[in-house]
C-alpha positions in Angstrom: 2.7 -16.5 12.5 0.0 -16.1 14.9 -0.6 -19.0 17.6 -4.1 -18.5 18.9 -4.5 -20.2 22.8 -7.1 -19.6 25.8 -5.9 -18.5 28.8 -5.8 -21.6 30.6 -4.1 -23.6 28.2 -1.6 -20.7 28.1 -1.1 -21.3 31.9 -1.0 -24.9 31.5 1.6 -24.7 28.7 3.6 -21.4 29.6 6.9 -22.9 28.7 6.0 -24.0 25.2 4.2 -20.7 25.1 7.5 -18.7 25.4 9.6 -21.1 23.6 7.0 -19.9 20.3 7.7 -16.7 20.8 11.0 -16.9 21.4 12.9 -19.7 18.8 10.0 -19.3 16.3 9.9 -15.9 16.5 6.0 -16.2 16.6 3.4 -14.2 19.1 0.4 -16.0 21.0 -2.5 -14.8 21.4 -4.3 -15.2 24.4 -8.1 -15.3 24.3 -10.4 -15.7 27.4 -14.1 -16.8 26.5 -13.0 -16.6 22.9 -12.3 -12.9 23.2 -8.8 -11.5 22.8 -7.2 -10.4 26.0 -3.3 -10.2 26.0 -0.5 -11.1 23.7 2.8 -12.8 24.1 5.4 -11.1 22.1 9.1 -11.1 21.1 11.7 -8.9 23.2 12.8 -7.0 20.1 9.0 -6.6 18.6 8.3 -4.6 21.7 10.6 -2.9 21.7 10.2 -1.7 18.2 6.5 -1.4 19.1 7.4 1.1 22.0 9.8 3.1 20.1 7.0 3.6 17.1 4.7 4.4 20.0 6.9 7.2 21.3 7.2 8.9 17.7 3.4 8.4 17.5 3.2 10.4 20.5 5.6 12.9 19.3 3.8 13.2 16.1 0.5 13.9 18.1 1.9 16.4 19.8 3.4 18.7 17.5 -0.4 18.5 15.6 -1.7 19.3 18.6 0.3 22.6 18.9 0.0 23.4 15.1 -3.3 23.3 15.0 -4.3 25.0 18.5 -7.2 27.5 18.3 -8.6 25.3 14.8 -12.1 24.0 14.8 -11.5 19.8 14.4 -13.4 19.2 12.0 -11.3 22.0 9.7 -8.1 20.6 11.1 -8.7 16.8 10.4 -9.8 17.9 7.1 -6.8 19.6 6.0 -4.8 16.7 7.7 -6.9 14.5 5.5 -6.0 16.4 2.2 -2.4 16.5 3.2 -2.3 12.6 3.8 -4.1 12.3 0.4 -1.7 14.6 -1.5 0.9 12.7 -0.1 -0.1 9.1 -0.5 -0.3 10.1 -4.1 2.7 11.7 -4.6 4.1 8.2 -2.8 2.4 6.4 -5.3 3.4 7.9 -8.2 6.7 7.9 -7.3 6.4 4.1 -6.8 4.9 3.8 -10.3 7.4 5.7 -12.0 9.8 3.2 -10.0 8.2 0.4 -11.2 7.1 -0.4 -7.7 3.3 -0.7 -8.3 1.7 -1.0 -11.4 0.4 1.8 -13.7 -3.6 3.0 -13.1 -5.9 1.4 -15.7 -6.4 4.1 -17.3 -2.7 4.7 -17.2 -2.5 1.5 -19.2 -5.1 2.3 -21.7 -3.5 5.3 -22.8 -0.4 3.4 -23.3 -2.2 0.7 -25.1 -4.1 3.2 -27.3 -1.2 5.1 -28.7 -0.3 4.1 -32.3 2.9 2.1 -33.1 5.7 4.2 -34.9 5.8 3.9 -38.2 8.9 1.8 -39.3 10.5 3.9 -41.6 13.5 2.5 -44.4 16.6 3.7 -41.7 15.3 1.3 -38.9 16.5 -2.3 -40.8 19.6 -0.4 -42.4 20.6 1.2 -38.5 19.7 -2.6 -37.0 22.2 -4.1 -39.6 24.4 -1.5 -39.4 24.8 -2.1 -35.5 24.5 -6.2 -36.0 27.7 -5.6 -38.0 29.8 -3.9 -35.3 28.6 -6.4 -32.5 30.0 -9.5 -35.1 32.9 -7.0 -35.7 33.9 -6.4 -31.9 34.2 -10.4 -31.4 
């Protein structure tokens, strides 16, 4: 959760400030006339935040050097493919997981294919295997 607080209250009330952020595990955020200046933060967020900031920086780096010598506007377009081919692939992979749900017209085509004929073997395999099960006990 996300304490909202102007900048004098948050001087007026530093210790409760920190003891949010740091029993509750919640961040403050400090505003000064009503605009959003600064935030208080957990120790371990920041850290997390820092080290994501690092590989962000690493990232933009190594596309820097791969795509030296490209015009930008080619280069964020092929980036852009490549994040669209792979969000994609991501989701499909998710689907097929069960993770997110099928594409509507994923689910139409499911819903529009006929039901299998039940043919004579079907009742004669279910007894047959209703048998064993009462069988096994």
């Amino acid at each position: 959760m996300i304490t909202e607080t102007s900048a004098v209250a948050f001087r007026q009330n530093l210790g409760e400030m920190l003891n949010i952020v740091q029993y509750r595990n919640d961040s403050v955020l400090i505003k000064k006339d009503g605009k959003p200046v600064a935030a208080l933060i957990d120790a371990r967020l920041f850290e997390r935040i820092r080290r994501m900031q690092e590989r962000f920086d690493a990232l933009c780096d190594r596309l820097e050097l791969t795509y030296a010598g490209v015009p930008e506007t080619q280069a964020l377009a092929e980036i852009e493919r490549a994040t669209a081919c792979a969000r994609t692939e991501t989701a499909n992979a998710w689907r097929v997981a069960g993770r997110l749900p099928a594409l509507p017209d994923q689910r139409m085509k499911r819903a529009a294919k006929p039901a299998m004929p039940a043919t004579k073997a079907a009742p004669a395999k279910r007894r047959a295997a209703a048998a064993k099960t009462k069988a096994a006990r």
